[in-house]
PyMOL Python script that loads the backbone (N, CA, C, O; Angstrom):
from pymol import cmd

cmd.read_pdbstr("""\
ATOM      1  N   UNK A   1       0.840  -1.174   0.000  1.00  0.00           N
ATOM      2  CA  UNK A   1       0.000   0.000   0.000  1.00  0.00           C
ATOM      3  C   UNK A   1       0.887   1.240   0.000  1.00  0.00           C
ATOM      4  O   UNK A   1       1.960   1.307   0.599  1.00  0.00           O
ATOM      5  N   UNK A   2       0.356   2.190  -0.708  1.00  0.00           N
ATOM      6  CA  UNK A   2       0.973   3.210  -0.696  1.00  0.00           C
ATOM      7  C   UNK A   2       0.730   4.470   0.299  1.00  0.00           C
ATOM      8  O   UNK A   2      -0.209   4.268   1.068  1.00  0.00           O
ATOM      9  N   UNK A   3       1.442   5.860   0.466  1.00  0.00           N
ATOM     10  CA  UNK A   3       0.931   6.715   1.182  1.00  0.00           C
ATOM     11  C   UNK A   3      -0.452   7.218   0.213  1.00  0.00           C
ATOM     12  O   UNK A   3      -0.416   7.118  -1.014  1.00  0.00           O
ATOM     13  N   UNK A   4      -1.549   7.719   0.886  1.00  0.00           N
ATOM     14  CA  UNK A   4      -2.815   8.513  -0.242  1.00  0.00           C
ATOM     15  C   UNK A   4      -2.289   9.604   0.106  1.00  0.00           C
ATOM     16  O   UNK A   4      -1.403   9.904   0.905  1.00  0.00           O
ATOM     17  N   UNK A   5      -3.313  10.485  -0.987  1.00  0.00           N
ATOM     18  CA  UNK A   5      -3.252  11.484  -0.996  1.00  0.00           C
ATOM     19  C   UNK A   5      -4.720  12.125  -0.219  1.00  0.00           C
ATOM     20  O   UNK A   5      -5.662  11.361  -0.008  1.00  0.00           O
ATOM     21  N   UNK A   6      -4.788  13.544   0.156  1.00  0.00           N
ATOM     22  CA  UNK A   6      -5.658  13.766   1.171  1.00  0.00           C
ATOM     23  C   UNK A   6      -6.911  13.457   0.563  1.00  0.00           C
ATOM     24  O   UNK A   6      -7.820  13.137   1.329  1.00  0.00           O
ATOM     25  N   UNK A   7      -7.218  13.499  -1.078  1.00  0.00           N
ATOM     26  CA  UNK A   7      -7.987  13.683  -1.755  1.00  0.00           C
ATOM     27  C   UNK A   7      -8.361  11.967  -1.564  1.00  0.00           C
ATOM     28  O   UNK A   7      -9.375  12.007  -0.868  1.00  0.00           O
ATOM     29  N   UNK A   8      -8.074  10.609  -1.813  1.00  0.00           N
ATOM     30  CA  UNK A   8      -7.930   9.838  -1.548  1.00  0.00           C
ATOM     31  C   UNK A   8      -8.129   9.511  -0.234  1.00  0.00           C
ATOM     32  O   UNK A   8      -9.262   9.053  -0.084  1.00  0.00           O
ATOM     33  N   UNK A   9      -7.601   9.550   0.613  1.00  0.00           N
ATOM     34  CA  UNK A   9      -7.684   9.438   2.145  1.00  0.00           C
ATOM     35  C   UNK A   9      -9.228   9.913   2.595  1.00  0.00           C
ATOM     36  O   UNK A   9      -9.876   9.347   3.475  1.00  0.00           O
ATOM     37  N   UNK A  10      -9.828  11.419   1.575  1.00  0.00           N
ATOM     38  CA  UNK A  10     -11.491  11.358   1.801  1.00  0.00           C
ATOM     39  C   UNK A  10     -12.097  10.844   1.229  1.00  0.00           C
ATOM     40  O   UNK A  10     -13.255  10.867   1.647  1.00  0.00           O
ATOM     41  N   UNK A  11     -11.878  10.020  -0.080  1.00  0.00           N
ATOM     42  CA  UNK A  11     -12.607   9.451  -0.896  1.00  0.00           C
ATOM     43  C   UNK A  11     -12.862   7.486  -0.232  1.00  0.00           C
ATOM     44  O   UNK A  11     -13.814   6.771  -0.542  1.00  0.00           O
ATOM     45  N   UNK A  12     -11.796   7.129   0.602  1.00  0.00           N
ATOM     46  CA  UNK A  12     -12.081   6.054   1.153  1.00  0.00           C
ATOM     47  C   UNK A  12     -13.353   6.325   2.335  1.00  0.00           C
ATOM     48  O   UNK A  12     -14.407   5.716   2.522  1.00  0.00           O
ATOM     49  N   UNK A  13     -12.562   7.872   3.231  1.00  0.00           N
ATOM     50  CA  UNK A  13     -13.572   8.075   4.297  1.00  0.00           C
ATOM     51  C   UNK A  13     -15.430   7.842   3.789  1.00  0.00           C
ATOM     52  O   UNK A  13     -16.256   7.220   4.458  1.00  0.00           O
ATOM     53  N   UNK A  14     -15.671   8.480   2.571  1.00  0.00           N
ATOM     54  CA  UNK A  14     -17.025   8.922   2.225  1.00  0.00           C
ATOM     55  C   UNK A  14     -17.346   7.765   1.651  1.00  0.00           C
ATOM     56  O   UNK A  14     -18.503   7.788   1.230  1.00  0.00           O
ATOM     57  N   UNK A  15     -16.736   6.674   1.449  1.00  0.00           N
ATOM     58  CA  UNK A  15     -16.724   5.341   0.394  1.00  0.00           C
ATOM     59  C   UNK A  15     -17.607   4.472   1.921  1.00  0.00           C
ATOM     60  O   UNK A  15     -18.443   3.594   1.706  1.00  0.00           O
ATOM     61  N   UNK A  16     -17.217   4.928   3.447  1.00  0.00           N
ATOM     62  CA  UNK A  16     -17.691   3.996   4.508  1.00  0.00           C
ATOM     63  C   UNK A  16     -19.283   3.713   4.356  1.00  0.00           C
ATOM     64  O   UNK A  16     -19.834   2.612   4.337  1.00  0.00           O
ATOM     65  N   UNK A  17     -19.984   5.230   4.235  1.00  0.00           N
ATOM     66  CA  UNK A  17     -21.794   4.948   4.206  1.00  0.00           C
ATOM     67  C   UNK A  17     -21.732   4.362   2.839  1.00  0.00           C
ATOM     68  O   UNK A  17     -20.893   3.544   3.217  1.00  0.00           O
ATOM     69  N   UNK A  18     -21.854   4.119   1.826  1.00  0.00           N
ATOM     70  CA  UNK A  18     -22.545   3.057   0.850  1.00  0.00           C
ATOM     71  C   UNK A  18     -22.069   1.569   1.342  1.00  0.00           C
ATOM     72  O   UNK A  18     -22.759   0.550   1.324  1.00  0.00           O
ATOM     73  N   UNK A  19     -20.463   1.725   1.867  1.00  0.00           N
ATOM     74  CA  UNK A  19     -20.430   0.199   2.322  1.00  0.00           C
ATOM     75  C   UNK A  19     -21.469  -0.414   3.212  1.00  0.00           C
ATOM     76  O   UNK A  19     -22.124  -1.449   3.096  1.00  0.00           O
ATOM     77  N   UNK A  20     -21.431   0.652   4.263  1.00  0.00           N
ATOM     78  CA  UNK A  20     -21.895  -0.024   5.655  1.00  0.00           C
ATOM     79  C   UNK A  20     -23.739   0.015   5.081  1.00  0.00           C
ATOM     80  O   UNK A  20     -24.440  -0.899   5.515  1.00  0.00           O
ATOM     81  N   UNK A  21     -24.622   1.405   3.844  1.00  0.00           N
ATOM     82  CA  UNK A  21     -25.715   0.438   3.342  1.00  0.00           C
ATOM     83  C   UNK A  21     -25.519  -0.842   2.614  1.00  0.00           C
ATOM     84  O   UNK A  21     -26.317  -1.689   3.017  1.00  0.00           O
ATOM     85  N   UNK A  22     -24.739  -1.264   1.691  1.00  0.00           N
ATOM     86  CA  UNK A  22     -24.652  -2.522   1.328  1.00  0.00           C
ATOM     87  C   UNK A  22     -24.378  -3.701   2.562  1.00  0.00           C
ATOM     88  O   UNK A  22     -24.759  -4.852   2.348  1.00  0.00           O
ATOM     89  N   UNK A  23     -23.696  -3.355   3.864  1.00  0.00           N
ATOM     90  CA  UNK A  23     -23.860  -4.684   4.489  1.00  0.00           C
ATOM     91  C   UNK A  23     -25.271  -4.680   5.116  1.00  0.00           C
ATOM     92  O   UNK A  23     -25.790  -5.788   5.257  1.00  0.00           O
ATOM     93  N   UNK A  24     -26.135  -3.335   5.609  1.00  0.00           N
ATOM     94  CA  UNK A  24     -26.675  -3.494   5.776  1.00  0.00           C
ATOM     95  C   UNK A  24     -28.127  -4.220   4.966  1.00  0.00           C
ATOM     96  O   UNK A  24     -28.896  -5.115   5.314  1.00  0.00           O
ATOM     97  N   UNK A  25     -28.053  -3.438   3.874  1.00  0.00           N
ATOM     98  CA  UNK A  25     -28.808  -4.844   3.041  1.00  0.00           C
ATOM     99  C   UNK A  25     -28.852  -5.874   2.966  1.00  0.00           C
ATOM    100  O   UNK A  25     -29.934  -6.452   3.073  1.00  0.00           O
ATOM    101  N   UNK A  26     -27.673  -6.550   2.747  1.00  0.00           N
ATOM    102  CA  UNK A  26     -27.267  -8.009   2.545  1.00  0.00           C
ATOM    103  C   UNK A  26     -27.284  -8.467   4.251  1.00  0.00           C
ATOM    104  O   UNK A  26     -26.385  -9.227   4.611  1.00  0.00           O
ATOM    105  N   UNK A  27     -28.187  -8.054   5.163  1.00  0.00           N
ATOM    106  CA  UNK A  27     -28.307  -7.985   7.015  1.00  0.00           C
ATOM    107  C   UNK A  27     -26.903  -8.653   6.625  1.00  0.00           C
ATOM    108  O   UNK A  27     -27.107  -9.787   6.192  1.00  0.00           O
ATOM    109  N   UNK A  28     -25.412  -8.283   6.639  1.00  0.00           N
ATOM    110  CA  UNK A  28     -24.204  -8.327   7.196  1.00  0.00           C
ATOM    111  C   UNK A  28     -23.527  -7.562   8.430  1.00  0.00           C
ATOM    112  O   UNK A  28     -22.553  -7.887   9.110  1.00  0.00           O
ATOM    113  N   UNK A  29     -24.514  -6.233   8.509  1.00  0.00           N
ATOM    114  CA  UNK A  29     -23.917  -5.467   9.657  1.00  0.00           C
ATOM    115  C   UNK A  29     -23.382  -5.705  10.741  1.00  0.00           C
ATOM    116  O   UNK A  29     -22.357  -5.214  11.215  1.00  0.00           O
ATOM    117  N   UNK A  30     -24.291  -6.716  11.291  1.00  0.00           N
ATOM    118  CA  UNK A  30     -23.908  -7.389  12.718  1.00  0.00           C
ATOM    119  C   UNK A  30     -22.247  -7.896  12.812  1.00  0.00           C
ATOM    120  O   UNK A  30     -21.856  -8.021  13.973  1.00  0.00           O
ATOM    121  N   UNK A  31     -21.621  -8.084  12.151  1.00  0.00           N
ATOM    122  CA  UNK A  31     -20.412  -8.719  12.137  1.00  0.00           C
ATOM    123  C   UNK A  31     -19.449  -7.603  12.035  1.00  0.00           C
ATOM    124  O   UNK A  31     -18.271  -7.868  12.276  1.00  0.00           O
ATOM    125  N   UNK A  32     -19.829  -6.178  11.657  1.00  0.00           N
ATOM    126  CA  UNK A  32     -19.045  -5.167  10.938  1.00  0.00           C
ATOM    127  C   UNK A  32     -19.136  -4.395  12.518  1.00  0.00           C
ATOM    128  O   UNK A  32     -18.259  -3.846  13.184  1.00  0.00           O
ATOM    129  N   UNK A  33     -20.238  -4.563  12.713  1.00  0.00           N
ATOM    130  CA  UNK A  33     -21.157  -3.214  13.522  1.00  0.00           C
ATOM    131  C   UNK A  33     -19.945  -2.661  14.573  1.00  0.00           C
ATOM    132  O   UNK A  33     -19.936  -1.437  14.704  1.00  0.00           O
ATOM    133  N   UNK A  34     -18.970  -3.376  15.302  1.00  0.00           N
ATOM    134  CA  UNK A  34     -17.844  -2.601  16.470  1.00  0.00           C
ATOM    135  C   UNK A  34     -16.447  -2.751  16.036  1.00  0.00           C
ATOM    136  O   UNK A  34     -15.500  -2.673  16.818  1.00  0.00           O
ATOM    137  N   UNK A  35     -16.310  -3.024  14.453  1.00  0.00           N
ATOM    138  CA  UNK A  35     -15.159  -2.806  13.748  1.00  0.00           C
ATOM    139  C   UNK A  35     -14.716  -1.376  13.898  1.00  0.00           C
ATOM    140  O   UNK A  35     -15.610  -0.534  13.809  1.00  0.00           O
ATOM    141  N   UNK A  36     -13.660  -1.018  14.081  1.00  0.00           N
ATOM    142  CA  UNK A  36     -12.934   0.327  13.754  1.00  0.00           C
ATOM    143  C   UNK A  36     -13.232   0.723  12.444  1.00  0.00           C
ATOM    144  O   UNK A  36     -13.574   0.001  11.508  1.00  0.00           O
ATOM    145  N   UNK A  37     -12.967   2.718  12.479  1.00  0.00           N
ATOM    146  CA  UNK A  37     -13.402   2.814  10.780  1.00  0.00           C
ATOM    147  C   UNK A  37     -11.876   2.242  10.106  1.00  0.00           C
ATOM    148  O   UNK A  37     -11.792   2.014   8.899  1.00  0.00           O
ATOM    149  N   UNK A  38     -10.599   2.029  11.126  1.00  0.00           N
ATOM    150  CA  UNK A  38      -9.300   1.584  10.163  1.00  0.00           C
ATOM    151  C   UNK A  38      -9.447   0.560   9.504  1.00  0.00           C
ATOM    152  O   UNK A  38      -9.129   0.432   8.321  1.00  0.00           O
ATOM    153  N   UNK A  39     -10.198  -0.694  10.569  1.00  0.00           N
ATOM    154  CA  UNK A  39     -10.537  -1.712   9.685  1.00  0.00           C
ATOM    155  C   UNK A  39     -11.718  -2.025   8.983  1.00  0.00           C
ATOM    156  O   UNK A  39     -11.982  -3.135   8.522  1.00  0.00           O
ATOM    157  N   UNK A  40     -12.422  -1.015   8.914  1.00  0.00           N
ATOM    158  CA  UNK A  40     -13.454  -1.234   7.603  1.00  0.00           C
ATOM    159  C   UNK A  40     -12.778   0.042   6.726  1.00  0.00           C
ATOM    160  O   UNK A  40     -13.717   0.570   6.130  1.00  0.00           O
ATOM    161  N   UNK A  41     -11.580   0.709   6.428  1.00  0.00           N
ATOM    162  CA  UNK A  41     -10.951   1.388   5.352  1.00  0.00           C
ATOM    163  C   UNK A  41      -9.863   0.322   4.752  1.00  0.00           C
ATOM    164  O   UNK A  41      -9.539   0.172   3.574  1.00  0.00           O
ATOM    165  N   UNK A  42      -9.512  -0.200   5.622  1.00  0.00           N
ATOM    166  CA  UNK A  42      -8.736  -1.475   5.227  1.00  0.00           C
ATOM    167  C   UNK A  42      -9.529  -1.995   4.301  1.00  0.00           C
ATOM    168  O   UNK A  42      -9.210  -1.904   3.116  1.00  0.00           O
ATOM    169  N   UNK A  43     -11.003  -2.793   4.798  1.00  0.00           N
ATOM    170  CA  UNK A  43     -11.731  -3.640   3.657  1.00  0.00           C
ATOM    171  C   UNK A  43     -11.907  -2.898   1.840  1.00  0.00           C
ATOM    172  O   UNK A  43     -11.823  -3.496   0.767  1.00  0.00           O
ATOM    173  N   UNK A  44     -12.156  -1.499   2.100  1.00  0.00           N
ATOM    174  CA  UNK A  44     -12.513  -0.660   1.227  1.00  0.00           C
ATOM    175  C   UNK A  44     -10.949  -0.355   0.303  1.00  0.00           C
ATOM    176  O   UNK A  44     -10.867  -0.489  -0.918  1.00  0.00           O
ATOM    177  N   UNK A  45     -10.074  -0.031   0.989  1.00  0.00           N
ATOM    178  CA  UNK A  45      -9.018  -0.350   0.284  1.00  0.00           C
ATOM    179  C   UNK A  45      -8.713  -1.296  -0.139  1.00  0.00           C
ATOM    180  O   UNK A  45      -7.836  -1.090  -0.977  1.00  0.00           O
ATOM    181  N   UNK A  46      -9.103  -2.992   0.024  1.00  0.00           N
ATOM    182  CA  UNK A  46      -8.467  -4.039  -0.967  1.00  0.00           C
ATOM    183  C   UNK A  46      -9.888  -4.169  -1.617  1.00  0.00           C
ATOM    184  O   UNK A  46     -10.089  -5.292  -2.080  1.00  0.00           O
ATOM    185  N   UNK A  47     -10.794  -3.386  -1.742  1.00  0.00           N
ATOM    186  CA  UNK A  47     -11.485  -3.504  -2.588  1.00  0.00           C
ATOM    187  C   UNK A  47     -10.754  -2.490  -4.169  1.00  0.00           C
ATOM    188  O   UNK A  47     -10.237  -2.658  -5.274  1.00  0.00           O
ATOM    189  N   UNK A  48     -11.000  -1.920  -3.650  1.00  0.00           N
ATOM    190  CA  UNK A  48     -10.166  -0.526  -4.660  1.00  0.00           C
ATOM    191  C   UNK A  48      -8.917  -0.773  -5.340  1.00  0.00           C
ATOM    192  O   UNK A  48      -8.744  -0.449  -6.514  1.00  0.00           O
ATOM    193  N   UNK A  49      -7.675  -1.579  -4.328  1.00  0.00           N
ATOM    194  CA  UNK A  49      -6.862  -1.995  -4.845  1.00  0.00           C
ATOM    195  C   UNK A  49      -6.644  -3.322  -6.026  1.00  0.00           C
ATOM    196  O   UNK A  49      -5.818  -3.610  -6.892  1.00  0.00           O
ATOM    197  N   UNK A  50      -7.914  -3.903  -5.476  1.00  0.00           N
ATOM    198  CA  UNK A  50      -8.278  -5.826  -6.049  1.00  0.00           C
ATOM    199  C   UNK A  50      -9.124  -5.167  -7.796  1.00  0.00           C
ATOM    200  O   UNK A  50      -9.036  -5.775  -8.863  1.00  0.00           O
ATOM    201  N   UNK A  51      -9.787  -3.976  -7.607  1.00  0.00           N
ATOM    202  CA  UNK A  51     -10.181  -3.338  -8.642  1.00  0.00           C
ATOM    203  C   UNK A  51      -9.713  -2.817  -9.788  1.00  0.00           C
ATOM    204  O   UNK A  51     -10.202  -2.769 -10.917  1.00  0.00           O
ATOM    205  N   UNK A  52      -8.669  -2.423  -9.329  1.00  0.00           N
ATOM    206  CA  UNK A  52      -7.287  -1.392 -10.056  1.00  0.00           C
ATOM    207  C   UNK A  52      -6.434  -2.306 -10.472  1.00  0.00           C
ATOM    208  O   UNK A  52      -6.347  -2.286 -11.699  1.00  0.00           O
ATOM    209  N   UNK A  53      -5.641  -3.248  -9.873  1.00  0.00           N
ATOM    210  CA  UNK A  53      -5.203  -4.239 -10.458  1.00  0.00           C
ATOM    211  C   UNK A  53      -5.745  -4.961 -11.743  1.00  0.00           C
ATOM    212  O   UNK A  53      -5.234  -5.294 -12.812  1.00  0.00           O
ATOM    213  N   UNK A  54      -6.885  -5.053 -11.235  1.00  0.00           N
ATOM    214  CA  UNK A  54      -7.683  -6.111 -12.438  1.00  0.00           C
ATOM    215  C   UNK A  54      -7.877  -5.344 -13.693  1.00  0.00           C
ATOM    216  O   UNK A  54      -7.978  -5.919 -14.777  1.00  0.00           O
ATOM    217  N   UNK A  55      -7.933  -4.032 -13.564  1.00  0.00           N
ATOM    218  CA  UNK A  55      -8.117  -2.896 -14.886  1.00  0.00           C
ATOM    219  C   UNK A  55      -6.960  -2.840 -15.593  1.00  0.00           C
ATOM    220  O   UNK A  55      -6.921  -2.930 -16.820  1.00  0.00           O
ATOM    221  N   UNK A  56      -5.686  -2.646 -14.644  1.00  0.00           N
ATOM    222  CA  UNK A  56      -4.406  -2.998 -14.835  1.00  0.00           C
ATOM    223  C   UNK A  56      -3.732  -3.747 -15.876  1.00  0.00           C
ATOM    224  O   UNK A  56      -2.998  -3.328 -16.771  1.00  0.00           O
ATOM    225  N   UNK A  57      -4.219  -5.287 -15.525  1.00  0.00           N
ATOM    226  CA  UNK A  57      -3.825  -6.339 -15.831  1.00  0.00           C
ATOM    227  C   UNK A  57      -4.697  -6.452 -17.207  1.00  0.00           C
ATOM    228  O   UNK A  57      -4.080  -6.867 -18.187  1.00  0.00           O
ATOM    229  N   UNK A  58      -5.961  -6.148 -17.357  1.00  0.00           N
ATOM    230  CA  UNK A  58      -6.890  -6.368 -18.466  1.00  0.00           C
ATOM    231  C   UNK A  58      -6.256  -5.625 -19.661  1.00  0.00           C
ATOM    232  O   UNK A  58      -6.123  -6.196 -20.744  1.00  0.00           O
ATOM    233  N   UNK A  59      -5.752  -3.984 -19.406  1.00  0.00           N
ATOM    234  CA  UNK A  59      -5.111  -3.222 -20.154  1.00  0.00           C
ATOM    235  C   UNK A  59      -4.237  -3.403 -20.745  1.00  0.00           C
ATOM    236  O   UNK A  59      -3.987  -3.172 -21.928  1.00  0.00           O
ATOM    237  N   UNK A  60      -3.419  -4.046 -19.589  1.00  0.00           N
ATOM    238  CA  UNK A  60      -1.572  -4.564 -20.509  1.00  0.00           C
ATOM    239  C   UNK A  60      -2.146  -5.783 -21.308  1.00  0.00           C
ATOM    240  O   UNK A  60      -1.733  -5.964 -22.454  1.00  0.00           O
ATOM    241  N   UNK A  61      -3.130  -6.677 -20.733  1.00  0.00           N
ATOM    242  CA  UNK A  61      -2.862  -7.799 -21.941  1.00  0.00           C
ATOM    243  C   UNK A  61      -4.208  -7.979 -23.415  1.00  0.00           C
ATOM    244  O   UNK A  61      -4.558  -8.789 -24.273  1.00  0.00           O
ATOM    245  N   UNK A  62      -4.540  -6.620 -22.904  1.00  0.00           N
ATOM    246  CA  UNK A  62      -5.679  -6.184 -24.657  1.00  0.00           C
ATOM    247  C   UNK A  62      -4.766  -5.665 -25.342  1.00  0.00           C
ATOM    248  O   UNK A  62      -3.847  -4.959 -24.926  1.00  0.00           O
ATOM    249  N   UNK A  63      -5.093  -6.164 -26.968  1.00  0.00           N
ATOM    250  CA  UNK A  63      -4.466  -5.554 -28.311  1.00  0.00           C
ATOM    251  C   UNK A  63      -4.924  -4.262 -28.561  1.00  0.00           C
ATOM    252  O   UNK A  63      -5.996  -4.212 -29.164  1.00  0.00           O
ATOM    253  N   UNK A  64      -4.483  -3.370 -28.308  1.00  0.00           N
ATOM    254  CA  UNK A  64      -4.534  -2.126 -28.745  1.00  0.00           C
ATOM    255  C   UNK A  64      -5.084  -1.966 -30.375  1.00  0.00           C
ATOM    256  O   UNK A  64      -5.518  -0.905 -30.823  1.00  0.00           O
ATOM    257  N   UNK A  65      -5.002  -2.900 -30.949  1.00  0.00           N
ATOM    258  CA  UNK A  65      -5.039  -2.361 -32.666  1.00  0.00           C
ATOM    259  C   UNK A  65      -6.389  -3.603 -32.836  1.00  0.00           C
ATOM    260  O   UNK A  65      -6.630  -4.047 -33.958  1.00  0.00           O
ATOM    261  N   UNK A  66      -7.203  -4.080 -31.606  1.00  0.00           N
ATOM    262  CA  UNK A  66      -8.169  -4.777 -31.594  1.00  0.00           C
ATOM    263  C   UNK A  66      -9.618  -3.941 -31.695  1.00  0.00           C
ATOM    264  O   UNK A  66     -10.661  -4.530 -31.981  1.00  0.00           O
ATOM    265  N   UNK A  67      -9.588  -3.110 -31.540  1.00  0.00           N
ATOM    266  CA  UNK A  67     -10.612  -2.136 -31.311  1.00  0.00           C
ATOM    267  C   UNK A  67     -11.603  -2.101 -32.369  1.00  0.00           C
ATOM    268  O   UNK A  67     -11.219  -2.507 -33.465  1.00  0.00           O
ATOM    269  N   UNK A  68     -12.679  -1.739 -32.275  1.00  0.00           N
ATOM    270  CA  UNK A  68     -13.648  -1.354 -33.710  1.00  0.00           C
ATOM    271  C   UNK A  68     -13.087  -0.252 -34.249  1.00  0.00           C
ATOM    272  O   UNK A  68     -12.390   0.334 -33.420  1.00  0.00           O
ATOM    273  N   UNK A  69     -13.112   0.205 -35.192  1.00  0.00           N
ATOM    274  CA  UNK A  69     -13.366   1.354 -35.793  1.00  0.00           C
ATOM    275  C   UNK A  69     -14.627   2.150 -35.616  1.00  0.00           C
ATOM    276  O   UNK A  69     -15.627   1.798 -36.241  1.00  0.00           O
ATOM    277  N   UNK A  70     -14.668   3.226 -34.793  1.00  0.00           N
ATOM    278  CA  UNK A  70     -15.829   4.309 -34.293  1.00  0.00           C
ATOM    279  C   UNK A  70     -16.158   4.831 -35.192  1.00  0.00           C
ATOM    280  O   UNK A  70     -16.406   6.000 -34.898  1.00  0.00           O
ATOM    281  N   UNK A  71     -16.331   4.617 -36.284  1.00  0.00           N
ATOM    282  CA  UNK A  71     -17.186   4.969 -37.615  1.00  0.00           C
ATOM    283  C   UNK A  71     -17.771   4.263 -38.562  1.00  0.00           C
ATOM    284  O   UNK A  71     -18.367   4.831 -39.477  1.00  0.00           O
TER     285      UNK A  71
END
""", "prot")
cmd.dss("prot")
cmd.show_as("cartoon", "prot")
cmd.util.cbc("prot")
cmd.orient("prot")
């Protein structure tokens, strides 16, 4: 992991309420509910990171000269 940037560092903070509605939907809360916010920014970060990678990895190994033609 790297250092964030502050811009980053709020974008995980504000990323906590949609998580914590999605566990609450899926009734997961109970298990989350007296977690620290470090370790539910932790979860949110290897989400983000497990995300970025995979965009990563998809990018380097697509053919660039595979594309349609946009006309």
């Amino acid at each position: 992991m790297i250092d964030k940037t502050p811009m980053e560092k709020q974008a995980v903070k504000d990323a906590r309420r949609p998580f914590a509605a999605v566990l609450t939907d899926l009734g997961l809360m109970a298990p989350f509910h007296d977690r620290t916010a470090a370790d539910i920014d932790r979860l949110i970060e290897a989400c983000i990171d497990g995300f970025q990678d995979s965009v990563r990895r998809q990018a380097a190994a697509r053919d660039p000269l595979d594309d349609e033609v946009p006309f």
